[in-house]
LOBAKOL-136016 format. One record per residue (C-alpha): residue number from 1; y, x, z. Coordinates in steps of 0.5 Angstrom, whole numbers, plus 2048, in hexadecimal, padded with zeros to 3 digits. Example, Ala and Ser with C-alpha at 12.3 -4.5 7.8 and 13.67 -1.06 7.14 Angstrom:
<recs>
1	7F7	819	810;
2	7FE	81B	80E;
</recs>
This chain:
<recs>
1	84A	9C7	9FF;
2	84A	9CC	A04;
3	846	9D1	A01;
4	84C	9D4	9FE;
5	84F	9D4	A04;
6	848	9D7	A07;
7	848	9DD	A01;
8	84F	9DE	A02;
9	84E	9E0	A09;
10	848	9E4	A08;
11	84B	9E8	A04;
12	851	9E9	A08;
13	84D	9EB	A0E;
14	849	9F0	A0A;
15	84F	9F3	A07;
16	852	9F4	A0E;
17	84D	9F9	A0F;
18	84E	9FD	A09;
19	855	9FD	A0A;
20	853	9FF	A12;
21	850	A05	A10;
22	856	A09	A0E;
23	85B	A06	A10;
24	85E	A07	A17;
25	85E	A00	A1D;
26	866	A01	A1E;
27	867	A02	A15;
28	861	9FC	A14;
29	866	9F7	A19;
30	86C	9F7	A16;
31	868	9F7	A0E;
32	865	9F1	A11;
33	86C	9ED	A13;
34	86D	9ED	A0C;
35	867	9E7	A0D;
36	86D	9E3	A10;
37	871	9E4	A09;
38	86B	9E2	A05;
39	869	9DC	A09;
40	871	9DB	A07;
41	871	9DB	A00;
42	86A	9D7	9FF;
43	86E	9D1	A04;
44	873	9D2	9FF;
45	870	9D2	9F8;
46	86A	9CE	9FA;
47	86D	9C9	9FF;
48	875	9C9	9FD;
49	877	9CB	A04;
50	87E	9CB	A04;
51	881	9D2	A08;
52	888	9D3	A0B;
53	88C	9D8	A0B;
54	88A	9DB	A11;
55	883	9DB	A10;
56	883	9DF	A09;
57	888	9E4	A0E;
58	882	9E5	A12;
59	87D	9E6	A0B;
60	882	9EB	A09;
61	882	9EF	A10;
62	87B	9EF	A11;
63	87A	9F1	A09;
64	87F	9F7	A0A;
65	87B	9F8	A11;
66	874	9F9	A0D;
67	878	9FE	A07;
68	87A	A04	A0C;
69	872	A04	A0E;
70	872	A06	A06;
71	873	A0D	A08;
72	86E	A0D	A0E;
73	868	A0B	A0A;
74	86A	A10	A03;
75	863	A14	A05;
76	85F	A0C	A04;
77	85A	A0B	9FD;
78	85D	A07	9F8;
79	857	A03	9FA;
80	859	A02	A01;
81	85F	9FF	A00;
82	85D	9FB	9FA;
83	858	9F8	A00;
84	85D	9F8	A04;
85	862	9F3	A00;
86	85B	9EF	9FD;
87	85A	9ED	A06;
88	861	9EB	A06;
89	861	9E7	A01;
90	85B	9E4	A03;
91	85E	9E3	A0B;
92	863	9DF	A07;
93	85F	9DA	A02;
94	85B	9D9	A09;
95	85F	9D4	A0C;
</recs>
């Protein structure tokens, strides 16, 4: 039973060193808060926790923070960013 868990961390950290290599440390942090977004929205659609206002307030700021890195990472492959999103949604199914 915990071999998914096991592959989905493996892959998780492999990613991280794919994404590492062209993304920037400061860029690379803020992308790897959406973790907190993603492990949010597993809780909810697997588990059916129930969220008040002022926690998808906070969702939405650290979305709308995340997105004004969109212009910072322009230059970055199609393939890194795939990466990118591939490790968040891995951080959050990996509670």
């Amino acid at each position: 039973e915990l071999v998914l868990v096991a592959v989905v961390y493996t892959v998780m950290e492999n990613l991280q060193f794919y994404v590492l290599e062209e993304v920037q440390a400061p860029v690379f942090q803020t992308f790897g808060n959406l973790k907190v977004l993603a492990a949010a929205l597993f809780s909810r659609a697997i588990l059916g926790t129930r969220f008040k206002r002022h926690h998808y307030a906070a969702m939405a700021l650290l979305i709308s923070g995340s997105c004004l890195l969109r212009f910072s990472v322009m230059w970055v492959s199609s393939a890194r960013i795939a990466a990118t999103v591939g490790l968040i949604l891995c951080s959050g199914f990996n509670l």
